[in-house]
LOTI-257569 format. One line per 10 residues: number of its first residue (from 1); for each residue x, z, y of N, C-alpha, C. Coordinates in nm, 4 decimals, padded with zeros to 6 digits, m for minus. Layout:
// LOTI-257569
NUM) X:Z:Y:X:Z:Y:X:Z:Y | ...
This chain:
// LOTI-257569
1) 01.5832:m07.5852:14.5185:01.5418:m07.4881:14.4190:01.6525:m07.3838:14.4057 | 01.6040:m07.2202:14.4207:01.6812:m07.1787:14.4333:01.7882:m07.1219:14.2856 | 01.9040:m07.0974:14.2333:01.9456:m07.0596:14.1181:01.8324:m06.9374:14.0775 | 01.8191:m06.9783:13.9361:01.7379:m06.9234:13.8513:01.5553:m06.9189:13.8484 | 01.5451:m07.0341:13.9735:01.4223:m07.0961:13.9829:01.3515:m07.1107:13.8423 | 01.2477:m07.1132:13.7847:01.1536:m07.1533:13.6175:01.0656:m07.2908:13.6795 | 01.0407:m07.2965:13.8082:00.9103:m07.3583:13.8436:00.9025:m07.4957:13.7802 | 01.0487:m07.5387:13.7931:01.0745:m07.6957:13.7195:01.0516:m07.7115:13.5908 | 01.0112:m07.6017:13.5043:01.0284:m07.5890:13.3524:00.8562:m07.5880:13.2890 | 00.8102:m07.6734:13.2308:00.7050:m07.6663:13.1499:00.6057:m07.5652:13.1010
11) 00.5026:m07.5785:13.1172:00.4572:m07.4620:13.0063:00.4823:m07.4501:12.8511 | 00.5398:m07.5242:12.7967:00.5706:m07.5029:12.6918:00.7312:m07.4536:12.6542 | 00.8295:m07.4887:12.7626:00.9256:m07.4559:12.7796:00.9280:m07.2691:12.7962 | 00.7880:m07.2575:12.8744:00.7998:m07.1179:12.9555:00.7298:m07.0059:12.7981 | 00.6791:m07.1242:12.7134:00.6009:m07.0205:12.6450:00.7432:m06.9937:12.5100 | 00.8439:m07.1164:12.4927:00.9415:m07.0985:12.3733:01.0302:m06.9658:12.4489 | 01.0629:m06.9629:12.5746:01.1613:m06.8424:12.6177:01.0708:m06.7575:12.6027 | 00.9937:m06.7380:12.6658:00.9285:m06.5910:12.6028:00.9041:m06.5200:12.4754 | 00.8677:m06.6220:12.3938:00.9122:m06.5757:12.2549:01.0371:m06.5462:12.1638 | 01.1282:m06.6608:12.2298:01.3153:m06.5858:12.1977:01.3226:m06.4929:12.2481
21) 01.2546:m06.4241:12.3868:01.3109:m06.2958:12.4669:01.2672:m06.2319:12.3520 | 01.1256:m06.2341:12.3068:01.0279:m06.1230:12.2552:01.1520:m06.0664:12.1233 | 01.1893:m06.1798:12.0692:01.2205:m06.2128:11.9174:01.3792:m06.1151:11.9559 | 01.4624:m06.1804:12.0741:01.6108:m06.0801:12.1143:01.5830:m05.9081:12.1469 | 01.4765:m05.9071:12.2086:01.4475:m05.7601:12.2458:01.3976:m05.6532:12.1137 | 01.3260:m05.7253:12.0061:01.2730:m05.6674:11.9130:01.4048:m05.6365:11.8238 | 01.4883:m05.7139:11.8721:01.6403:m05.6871:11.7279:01.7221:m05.5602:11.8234 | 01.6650:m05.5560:11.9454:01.7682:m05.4900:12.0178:01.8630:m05.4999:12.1310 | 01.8244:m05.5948:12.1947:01.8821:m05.6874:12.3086:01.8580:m05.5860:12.4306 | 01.9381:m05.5793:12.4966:01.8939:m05.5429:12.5957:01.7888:m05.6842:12.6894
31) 01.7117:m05.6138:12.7702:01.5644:m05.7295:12.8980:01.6834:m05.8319:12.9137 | 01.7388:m05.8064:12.9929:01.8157:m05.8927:13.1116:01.9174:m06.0043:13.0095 | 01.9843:m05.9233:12.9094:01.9990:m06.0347:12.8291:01.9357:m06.1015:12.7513 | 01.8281:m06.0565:12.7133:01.7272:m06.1170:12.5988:01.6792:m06.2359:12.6995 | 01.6507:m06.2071:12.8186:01.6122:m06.3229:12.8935:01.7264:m06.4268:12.9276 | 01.8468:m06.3647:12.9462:01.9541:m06.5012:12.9770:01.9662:m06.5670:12.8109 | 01.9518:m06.5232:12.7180:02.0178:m06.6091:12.5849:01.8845:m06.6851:12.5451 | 01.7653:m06.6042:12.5757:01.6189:m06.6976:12.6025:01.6506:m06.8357:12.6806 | 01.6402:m06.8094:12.7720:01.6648:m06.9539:12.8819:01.7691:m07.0267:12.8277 | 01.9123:m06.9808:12.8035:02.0129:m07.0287:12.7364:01.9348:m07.1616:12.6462
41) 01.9188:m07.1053:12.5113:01.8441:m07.1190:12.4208:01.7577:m07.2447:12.4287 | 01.6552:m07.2212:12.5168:01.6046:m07.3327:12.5769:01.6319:m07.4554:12.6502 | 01.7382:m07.4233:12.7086:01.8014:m07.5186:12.7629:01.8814:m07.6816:12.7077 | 01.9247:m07.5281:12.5729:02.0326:m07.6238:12.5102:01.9199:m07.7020:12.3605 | 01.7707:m07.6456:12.3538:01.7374:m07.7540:12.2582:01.6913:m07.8585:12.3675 | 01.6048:m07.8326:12.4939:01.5320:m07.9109:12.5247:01.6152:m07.9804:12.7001 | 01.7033:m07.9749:12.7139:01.8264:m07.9845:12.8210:01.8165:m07.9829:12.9370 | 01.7024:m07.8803:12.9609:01.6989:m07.8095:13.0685:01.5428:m07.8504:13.1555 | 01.5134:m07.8154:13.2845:01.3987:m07.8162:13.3354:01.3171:m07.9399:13.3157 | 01.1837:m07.9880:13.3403:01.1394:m08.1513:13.3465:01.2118:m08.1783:13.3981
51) 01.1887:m08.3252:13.3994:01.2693:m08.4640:13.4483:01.1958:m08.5363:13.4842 | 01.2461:m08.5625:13.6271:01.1516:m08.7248:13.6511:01.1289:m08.8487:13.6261 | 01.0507:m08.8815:13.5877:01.0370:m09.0090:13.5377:01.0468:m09.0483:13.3944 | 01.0263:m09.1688:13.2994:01.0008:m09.1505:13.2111:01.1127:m09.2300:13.1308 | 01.1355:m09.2469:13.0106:01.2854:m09.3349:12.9297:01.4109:m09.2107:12.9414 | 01.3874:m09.1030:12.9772:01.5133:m09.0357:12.9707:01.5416:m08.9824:12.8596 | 01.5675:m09.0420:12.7675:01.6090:m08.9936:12.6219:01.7427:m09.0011:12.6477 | 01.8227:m08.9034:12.5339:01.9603:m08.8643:12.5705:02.0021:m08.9795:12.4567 | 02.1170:m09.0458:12.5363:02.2046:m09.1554:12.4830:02.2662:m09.1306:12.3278 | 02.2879:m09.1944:12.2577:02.3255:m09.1631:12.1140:02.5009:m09.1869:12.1279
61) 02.5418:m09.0801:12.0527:02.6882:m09.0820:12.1086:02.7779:m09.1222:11.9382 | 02.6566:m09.1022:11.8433:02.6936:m09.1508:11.7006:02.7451:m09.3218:11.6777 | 02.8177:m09.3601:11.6163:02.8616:m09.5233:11.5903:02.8144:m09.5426:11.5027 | 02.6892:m09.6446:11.4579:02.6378:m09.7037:11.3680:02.7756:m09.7592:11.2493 | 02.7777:m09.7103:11.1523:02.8316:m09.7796:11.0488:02.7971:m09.9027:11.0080 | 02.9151:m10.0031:11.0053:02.8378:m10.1469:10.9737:02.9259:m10.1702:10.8343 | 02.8471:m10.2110:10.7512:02.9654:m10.2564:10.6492:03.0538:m10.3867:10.7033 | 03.1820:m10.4112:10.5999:03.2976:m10.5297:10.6982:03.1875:m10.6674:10.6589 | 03.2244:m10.7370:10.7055:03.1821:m10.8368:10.7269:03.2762:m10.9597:10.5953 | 03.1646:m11.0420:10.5240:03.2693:m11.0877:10.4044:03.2929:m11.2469:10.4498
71) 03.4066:m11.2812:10.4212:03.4740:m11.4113:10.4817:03.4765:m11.4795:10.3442
């Protein structure tokens, strides 16, 4: 896939960048960036193109609080 390929990316993925572009260009963005902080954007809620296969939820990097333990 070549850099800056979409094909791997969802239709719903394809329909949220288009609406950040719409939403960056209407404030004043210039195209070319309204589309890189679009994709950006997208990337970083949904972490980037599909994925194969299924269980790929992103690992929890938080430490459950346990209260101490009473002796």
């Amino acid at each position: 896939m070549p850099q800056g390929d979409k094909s791997k990316y969802t239709d719903k993925q394809k329909r949220q960048a288009a609406h950040i572009e719409q939403s960056y260009e209407e404030r004043g963005v210039g195209e070319k960036e309204a589309e890189s902080r679009a994709w950006s954007t997208v990337n970083a809620v949904s972490g980037g193109g599909k994925k194969s296969g299924s269980g790929r939820a992103k690992k929890a990097t938080a430490k459950v609080a346990r209260p101490p333990t009473r002796r």
